[in-house]
N, C-alpha and C positions, 0 to 999 in steps of 0.2 A: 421684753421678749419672754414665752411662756418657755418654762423646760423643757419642752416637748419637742424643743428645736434647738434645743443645743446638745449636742453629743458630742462625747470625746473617747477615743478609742486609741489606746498606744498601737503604734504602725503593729510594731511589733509583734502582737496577738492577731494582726490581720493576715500574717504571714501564710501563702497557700489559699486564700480565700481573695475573691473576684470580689472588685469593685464596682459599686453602682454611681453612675454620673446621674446629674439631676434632671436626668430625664428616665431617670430609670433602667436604664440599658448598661451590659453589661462592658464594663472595662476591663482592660491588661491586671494579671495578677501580677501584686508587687517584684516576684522574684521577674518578670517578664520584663521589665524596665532594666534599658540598657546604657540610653544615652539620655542625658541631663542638658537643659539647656537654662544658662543663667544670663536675666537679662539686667543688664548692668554692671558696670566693672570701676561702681565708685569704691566707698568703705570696704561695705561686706560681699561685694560681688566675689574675687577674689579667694576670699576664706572659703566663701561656698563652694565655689568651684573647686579647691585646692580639696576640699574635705569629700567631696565626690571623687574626684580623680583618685586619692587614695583610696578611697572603698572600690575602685573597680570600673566604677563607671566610663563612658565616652562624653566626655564634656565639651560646652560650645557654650564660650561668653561674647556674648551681645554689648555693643556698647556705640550712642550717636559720635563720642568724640576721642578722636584719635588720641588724643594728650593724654584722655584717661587710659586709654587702650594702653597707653608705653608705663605708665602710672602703676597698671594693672601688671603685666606684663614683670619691672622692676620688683616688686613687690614678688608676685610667686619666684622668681626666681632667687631672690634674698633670703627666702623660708626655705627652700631648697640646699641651699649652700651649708 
């Protein structure tokens, strides 16, 4: 892969500034992002979610199987207690 396609930018410094998708058009500036949506509620589904919800955000975890759902579920509320 040449360098010339790999960029890295801490979010952080992007703060205030419009995002470009790969088509070139312009996207939501970061502070515009209000709800999160995480799809998975195995290992790290959870943490993710748990660490959005602190920072503010509106979260929604996704998940095909219910067992994980209650898995999920047990779990935030164990870090909670």
């Amino acid at each position: 892969m040449k360098d010339e396609y790999i960029k890295y930018e801490n979010p952080s410094s992007l703060e205030g500034e419009s995002l470009l998708n790969s088509k070139g058009k312009t996207m939501k500036k970061l502070e515009d992002i209000k709800k999160i949506a995480v799809l998975g509620a195995g290992t790290m589904g959870p943490g993710i979610a748990q660490t959005y919800a602190m920072g503010g955000y509106e979260v929604t975890m996704w998940t095909r199987s219910e067992s994980t759902r209650e898995k999920a579920i047990a779990s935030l509320k164990a870090q909670l207690d």
